[in-house]
C-alpha atoms as one frame of an Amber mdcrd trajectory, in Angstrom:
protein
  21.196  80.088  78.610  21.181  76.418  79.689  21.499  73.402  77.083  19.073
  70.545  77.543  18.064  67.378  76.216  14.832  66.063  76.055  14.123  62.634
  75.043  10.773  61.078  72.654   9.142  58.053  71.368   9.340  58.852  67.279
   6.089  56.880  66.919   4.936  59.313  69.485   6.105  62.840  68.671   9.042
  63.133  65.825  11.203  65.894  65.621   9.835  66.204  61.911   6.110  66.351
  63.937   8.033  68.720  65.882   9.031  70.514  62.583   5.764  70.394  60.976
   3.632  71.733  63.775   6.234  74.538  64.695   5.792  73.973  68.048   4.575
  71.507  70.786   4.425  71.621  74.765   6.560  69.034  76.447   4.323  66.962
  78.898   3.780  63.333  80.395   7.478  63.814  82.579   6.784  62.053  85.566
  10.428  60.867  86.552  10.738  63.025  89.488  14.582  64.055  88.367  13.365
  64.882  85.268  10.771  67.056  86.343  13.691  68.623  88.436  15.689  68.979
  85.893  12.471  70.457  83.622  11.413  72.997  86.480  14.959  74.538  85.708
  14.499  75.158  82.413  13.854  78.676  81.080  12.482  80.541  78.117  15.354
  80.701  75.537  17.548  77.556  76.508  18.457  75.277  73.352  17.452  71.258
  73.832  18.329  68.137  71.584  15.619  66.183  70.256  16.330  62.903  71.166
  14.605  60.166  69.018  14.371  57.108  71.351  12.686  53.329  70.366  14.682
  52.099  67.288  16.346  55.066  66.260  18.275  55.696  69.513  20.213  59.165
  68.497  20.170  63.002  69.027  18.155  64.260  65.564  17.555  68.286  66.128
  17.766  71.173  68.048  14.981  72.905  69.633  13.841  76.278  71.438  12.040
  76.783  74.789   9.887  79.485  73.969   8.555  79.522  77.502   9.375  79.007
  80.796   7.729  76.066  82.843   3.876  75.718  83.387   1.802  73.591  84.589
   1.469  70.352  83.176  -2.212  69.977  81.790  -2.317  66.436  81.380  -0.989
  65.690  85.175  -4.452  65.241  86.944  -2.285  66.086  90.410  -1.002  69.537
  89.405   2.511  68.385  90.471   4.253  68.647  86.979   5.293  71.109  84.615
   5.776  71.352  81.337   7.738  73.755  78.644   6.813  74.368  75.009   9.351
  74.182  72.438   9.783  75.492  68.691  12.126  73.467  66.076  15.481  75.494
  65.138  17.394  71.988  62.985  17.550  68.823  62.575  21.364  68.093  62.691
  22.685  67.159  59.364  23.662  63.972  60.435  21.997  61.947  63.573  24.202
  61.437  66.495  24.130  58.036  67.766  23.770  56.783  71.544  26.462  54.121
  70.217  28.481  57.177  68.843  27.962  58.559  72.740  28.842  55.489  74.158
  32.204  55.336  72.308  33.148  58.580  72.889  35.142  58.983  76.000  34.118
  62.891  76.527  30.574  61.720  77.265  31.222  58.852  79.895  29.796  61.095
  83.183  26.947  62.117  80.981  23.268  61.419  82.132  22.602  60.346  78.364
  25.488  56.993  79.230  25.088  56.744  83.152  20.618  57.082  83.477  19.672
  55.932  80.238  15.966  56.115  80.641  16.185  59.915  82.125  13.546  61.863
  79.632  15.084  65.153  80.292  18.942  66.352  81.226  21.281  69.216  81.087
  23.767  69.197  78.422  27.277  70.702  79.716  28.852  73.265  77.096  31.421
  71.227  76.139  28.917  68.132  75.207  26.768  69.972  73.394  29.290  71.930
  71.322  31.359  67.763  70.796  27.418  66.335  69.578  27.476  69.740  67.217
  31.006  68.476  65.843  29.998  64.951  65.658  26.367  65.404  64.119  28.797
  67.509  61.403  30.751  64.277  60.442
């Protein structure tokens, strides 16, 4: 099982639209790394909601209840997408200032290609955003 994070526009798509609808397909990625990195992703991997705009901080955790598909809004048939399922929202909302601080996270995508949509999530960063989104 891979860890992921996928990143949204809360005016958009909200992890509590997320939460609501009990499910959603991920589309629109046209970044061609993070299509990469969302052809690699695979029915059963966990993902952080990321809540771009204003809010700027990992909110949830999600599901990939299926592996990738074809994108059906990308007219050119080039994409894919994944859908997801909500698991949490984390008890408390881990900052991309709280990233930034942290030392442990300085290599990470998230700090180094801030505008990346989608990225893996090494082990050890997703188990430090679990202790931090605990206080």
């Amino acid at each position: 099982m891979a860890r992921w994070l996928f990143k949204e526009e809360p005016e958009t798509y909200s992890f509590a639209d997320l939460q609501r609808d009990g499910q959603t397909t991920w589309t629109g990625v046209s970044n061609a790394l993070a299509q990469k990195h969302l052809r690699a992703v695979k029915k059963g991997d966990l993902v952080f909601f990321y809540a771009t705009g204003k809010i700027k901080a990992v909110v949830g955790v999600a599901e990939v209840i299926g592996d990738p598909s074809p994108d059906p809004t990308d007219d050119s048939g080039k994409c894919v997408a994944v859908t997801v399922k909500p698991i949490r929202a984390l008890a408390k909302p881990v900052t991309l200032a709280t990233v930034k601080a942290d030392p442990a996270f300085a290599s990470w995508e998230l700090v180094k290609q801030a505008r990346l949509s989608v990225m893996p999530v090494p082990d050890a960063l997703w188990e430090r955003v679990e202790a931090l989104a605990q206080g």
